[in-house]
FIKE-408925 format. One record per atom (N, C-alpha, C): atom name; residue number from 1; x, y, z. Coordinates in steps of 0.1 Angstrom, whole numbers, plus 5000, padded with zeros to 4 digits. Layout:
BEGIN
REC  name  resi     x     y     z
REC    CA   NUM     X     Y     Z
...
This chain:
BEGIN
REC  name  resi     x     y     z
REC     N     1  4840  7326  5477
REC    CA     1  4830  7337  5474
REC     C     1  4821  7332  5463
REC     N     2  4808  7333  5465
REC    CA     2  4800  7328  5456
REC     C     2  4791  7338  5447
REC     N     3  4787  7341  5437
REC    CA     3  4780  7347  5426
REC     C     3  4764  7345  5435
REC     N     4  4757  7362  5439
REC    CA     4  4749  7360  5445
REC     C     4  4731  7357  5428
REC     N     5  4735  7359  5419
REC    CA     5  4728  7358  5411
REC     C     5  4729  7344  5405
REC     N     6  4736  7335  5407
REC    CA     6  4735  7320  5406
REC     C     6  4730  7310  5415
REC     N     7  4723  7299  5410
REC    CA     7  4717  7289  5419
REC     C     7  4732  7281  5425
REC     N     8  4734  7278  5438
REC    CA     8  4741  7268  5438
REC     C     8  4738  7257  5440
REC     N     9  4729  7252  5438
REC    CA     9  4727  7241  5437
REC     C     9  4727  7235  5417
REC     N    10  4719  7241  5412
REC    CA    10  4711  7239  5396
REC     C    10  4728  7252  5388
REC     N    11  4737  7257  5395
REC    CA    11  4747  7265  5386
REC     C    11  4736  7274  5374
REC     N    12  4729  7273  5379
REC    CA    12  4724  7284  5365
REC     C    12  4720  7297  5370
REC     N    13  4718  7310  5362
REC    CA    13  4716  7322  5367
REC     C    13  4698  7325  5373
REC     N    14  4701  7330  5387
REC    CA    14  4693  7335  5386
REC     C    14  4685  7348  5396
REC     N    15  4676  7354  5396
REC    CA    15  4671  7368  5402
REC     C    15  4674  7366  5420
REC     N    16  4683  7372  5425
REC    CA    16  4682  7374  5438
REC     C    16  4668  7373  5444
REC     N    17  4661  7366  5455
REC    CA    17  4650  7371  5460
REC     C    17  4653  7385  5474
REC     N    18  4646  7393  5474
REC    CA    18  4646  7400  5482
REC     C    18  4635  7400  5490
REC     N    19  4625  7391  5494
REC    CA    19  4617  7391  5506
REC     C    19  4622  7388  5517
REC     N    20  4633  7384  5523
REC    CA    20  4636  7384  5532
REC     C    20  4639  7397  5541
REC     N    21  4644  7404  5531
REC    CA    21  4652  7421  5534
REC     C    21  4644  7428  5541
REC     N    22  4654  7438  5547
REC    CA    22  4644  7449  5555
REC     C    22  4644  7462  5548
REC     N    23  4632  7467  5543
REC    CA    23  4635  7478  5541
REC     C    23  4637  7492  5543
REC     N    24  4646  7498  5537
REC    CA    24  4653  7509  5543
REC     C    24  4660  7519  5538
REC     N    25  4663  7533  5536
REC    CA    25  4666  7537  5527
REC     C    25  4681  7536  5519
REC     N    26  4682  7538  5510
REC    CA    26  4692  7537  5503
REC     C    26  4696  7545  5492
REC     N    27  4705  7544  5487
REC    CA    27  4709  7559  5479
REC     C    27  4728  7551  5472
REC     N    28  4728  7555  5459
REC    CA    28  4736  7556  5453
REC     C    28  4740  7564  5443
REC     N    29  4761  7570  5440
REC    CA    29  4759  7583  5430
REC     C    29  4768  7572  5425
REC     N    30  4768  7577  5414
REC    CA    30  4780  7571  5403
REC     C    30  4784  7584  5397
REC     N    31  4795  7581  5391
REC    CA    31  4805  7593  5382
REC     C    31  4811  7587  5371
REC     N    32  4808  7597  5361
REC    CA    32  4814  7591  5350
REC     C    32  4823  7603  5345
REC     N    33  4834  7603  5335
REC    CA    33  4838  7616  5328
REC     C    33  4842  7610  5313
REC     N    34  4839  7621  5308
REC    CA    34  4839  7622  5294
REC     C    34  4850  7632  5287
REC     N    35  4863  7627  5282
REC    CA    35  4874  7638  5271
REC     C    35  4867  7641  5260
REC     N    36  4866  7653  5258
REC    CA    36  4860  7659  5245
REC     C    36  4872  7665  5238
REC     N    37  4874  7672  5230
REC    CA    37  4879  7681  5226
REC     C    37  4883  7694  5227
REC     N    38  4892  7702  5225
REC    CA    38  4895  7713  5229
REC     C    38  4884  7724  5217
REC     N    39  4884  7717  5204
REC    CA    39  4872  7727  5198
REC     C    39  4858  7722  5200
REC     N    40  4856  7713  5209
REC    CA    40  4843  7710  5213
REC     C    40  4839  7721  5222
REC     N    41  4852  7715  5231
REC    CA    41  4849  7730  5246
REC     C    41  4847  7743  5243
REC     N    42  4852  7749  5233
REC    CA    42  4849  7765  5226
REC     C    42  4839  7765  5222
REC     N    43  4834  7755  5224
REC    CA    43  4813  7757  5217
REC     C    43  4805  7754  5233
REC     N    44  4813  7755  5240
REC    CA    44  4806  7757  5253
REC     C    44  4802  7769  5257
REC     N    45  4786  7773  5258
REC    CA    45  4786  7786  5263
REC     C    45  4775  7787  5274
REC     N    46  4784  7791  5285
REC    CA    46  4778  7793  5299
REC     C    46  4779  7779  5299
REC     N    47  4770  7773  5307
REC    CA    47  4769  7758  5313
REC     C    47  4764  7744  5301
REC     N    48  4766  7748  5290
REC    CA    48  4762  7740  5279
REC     C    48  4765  7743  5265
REC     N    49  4765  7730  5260
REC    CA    49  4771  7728  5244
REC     C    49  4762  7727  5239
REC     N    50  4756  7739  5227
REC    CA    50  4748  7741  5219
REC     C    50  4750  7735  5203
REC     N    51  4740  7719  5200
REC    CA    51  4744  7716  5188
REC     C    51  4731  7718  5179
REC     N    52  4731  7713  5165
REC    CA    52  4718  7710  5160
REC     C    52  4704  7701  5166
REC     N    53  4714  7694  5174
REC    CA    53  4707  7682  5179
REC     C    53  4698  7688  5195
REC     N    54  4705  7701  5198
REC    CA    54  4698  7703  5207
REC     C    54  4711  7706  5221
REC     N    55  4704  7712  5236
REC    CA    55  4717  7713  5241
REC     C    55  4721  7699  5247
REC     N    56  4734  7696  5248
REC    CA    56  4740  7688  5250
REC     C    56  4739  7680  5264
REC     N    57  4746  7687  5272
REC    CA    57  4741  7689  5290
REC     C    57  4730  7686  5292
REC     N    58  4722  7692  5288
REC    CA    58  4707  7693  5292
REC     C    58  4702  7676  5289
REC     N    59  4700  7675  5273
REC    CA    59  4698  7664  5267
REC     C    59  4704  7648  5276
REC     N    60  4717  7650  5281
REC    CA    60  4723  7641  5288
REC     C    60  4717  7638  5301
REC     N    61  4716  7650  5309
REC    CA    61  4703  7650  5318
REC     C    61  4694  7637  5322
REC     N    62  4686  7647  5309
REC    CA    62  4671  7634  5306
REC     C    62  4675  7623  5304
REC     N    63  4685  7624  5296
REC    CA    63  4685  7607  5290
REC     C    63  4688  7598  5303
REC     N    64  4697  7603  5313
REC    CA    64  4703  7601  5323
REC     C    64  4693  7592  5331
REC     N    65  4685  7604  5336
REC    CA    65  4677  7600  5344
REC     C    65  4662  7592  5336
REC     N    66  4663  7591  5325
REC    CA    66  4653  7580  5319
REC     C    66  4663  7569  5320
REC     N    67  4670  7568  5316
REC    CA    67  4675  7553  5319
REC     C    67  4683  7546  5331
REC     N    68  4682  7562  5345
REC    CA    68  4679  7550  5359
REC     C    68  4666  7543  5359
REC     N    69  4660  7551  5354
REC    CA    69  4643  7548  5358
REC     C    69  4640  7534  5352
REC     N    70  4648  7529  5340
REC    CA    70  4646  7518  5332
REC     C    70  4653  7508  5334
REC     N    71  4664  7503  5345
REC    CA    71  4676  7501  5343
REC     C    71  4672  7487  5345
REC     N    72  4665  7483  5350
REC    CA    72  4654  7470  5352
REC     C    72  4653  7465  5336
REC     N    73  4644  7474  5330
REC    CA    73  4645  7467  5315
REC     C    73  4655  7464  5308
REC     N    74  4669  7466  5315
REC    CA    74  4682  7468  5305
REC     C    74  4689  7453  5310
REC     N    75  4692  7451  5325
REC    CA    75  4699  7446  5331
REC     C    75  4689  7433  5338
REC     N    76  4693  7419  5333
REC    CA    76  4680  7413  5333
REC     C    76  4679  7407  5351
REC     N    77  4688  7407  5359
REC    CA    77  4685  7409  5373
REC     C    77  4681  7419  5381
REC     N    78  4680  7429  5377
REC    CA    78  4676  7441  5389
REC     C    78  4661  7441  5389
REC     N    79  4658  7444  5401
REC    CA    79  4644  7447  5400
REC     C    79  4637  7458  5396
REC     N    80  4627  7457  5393
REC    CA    80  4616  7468  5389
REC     C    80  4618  7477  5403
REC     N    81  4621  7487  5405
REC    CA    81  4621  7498  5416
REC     C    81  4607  7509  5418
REC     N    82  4607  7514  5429
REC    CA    82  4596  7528  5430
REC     C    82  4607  7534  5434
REC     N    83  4615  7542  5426
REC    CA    83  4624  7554  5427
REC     C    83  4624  7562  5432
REC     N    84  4626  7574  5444
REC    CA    84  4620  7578  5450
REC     C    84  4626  7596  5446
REC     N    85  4640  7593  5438
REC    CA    85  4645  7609  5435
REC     C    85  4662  7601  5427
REC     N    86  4660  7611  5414
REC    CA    86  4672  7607  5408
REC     C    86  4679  7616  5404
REC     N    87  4693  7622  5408
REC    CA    87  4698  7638  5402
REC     C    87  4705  7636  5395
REC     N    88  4710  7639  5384
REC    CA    88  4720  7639  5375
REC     C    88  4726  7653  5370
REC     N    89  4739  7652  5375
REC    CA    89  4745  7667  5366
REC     C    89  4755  7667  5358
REC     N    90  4755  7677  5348
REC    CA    90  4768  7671  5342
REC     C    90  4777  7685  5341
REC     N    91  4786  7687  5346
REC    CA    91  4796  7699  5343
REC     C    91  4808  7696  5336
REC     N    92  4812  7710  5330
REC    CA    92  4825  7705  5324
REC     C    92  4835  7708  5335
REC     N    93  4851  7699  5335
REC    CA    93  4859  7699  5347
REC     C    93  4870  7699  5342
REC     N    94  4873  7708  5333
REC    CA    94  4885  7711  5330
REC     C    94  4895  7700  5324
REC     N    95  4906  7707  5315
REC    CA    95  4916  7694  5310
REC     C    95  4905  7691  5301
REC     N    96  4894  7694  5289
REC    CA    96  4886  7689  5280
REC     C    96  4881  7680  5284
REC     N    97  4873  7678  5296
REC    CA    97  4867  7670  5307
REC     C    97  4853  7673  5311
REC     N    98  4848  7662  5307
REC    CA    98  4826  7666  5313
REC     C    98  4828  7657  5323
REC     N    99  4824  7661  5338
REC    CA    99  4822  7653  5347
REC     C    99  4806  7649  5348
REC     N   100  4802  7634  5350
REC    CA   100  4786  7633  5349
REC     C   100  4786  7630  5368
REC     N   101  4778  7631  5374
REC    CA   101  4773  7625  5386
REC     C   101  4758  7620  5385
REC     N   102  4755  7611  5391
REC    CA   102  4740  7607  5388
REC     C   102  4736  7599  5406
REC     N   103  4729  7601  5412
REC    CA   103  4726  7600  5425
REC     C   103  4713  7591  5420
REC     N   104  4710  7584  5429
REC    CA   104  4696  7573  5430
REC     C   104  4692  7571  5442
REC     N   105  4677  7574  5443
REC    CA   105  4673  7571  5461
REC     C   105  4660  7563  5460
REC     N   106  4656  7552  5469
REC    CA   106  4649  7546  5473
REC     C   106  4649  7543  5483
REC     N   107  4631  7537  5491
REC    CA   107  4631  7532  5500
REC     C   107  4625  7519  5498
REC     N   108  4634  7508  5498
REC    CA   108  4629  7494  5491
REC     C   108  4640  7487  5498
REC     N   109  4637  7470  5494
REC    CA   109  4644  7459  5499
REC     C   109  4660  7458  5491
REC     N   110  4665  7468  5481
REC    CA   110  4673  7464  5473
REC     C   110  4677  7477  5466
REC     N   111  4691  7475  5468
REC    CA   111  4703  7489  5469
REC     C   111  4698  7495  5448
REC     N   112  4702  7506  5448
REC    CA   112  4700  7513  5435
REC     C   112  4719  7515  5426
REC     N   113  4724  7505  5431
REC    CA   113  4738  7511  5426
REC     C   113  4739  7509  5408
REC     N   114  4736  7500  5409
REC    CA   114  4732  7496  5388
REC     C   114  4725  7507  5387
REC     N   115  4712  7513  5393
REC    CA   115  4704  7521  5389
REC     C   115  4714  7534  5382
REC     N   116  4723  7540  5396
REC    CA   116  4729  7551  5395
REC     C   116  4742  7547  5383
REC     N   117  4745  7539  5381
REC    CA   117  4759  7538  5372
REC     C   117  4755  7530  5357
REC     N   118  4737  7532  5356
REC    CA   118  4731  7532  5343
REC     C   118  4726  7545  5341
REC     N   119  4723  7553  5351
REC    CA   119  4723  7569  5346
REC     C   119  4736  7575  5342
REC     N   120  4747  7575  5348
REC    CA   120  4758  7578  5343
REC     C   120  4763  7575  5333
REC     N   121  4763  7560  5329
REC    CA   121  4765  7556  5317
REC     C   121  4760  7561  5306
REC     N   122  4748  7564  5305
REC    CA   122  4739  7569  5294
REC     C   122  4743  7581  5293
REC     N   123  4742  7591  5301
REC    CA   123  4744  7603  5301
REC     C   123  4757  7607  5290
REC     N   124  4764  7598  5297
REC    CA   124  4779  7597  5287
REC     C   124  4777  7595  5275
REC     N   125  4770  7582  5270
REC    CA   125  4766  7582  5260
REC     C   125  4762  7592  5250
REC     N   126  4752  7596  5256
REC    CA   126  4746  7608  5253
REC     C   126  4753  7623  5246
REC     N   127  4766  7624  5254
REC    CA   127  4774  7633  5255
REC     C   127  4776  7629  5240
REC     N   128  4782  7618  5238
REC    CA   128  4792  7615  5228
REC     C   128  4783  7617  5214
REC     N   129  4770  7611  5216
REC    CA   129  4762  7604  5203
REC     C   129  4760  7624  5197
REC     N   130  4763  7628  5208
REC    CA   130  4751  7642  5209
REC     C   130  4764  7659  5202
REC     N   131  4777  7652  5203
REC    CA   131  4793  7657  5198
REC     C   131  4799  7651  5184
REC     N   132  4794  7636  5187
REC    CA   132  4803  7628  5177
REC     C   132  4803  7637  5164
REC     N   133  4794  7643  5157
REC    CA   133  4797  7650  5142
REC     C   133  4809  7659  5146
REC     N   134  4810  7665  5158
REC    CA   134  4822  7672  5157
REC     C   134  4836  7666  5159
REC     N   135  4834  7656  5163
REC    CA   135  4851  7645  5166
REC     C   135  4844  7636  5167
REC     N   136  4853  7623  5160
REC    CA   136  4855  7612  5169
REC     C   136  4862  7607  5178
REC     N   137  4874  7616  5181
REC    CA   137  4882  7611  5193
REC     C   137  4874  7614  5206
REC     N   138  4865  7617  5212
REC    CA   138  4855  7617  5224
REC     C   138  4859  7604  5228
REC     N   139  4858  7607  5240
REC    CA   139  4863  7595  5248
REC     C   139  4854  7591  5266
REC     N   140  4850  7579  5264
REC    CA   140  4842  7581  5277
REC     C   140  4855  7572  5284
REC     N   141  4855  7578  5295
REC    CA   141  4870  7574  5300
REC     C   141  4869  7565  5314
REC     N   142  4857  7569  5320
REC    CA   142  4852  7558  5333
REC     C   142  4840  7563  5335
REC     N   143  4835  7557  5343
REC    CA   143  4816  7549  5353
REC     C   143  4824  7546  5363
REC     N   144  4820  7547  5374
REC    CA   144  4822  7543  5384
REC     C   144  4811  7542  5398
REC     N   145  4809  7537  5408
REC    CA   145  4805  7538  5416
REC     C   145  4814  7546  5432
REC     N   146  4806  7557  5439
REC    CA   146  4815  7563  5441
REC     C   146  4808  7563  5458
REC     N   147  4795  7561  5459
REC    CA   147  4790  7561  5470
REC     C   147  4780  7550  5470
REC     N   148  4772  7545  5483
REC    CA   148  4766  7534  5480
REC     C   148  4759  7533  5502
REC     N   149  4750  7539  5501
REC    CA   149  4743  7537  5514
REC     C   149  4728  7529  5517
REC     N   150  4730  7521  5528
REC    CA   150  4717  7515  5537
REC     C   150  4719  7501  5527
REC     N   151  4711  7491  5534
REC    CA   151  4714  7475  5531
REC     C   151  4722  7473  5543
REC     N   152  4734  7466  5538
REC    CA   152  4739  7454  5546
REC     C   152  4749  7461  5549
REC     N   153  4757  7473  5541
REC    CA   153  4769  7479  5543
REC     C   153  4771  7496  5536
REC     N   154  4778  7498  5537
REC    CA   154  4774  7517  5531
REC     C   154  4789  7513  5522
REC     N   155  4792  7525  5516
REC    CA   155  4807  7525  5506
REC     C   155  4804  7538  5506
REC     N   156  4821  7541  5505
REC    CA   156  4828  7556  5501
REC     C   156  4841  7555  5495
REC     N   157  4843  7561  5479
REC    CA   157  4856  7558  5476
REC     C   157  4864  7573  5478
């Protein structure tokens, strides 16, 4: 099995081309969850954790979905994308648990799964930078990719 971001010939890294591809739509969610605290959760009211900083959920959100939109600038092989719809939610899921989901859709030569599991990521981040005065035990616990359709093959875990 070979590293599709390496030359084999020259062993050095580099950008997949995608003009060969067909394009078609594609779509990926990622999940992430986040342990908070049991007096974190008691400052939960209704669907959101209300800090100085602003609400929590909400905030994670945006960040979320700004940084599928960027994930090109972060990760130095993905391509620059035209994004076509990116959802991100975050609920809490019991056991002192924020579940993130973040979905990514395009119609392009080249799947969005980094896209979707850089919104998740962040979002998590987010969570934590956006709690941390109240604990430091917060814990981002996993990212994952959990769906992954159109290209060459689909995934379901």
């Amino acid at each position: 099995m070979s590293l599709s971001h390496i030359d084999p010939e020259s062993n050095q890294p580099e950008m997949v081309s995608v003009g060969d591809k067909a394009v078609t739509f594609r779509s990926a969610t990622a999940v992430g969850r986040v342990r908070l605290t049991a007096e974190i959760m008691e400052q939960l009211e209704g669907l959101d954790i209300q800090t100085r900083k602003g609400p929590v959920f909400q905030t994670a959100i945006i960040a979320g979905t700004q940084a599928a939109k960027r994930t090109w600038e972060l990760i130095p092989f993905c391509h620059p994308l035209s994004i076509e719809g990116i959802k991100v939610r975050v609920e809490p899921s019991g056991n002192e648990e924020v579940q993130i989901q973040c979905t990514v859709e395009v119609t392009g030569k080249t799947g969005v799964e980094m896209e979707a599991l850089t919104g998740a990521s962040v979002a998590a981040l987010t969570i934590y930078d956006m709690c941390k005065a109240m604990s430091r035990e917060i814990e981002i616990l996993s990212v994952r990719l959990v769906e992954k359709t159109g290209g060459k093959s689909d995934f379901k875990s």
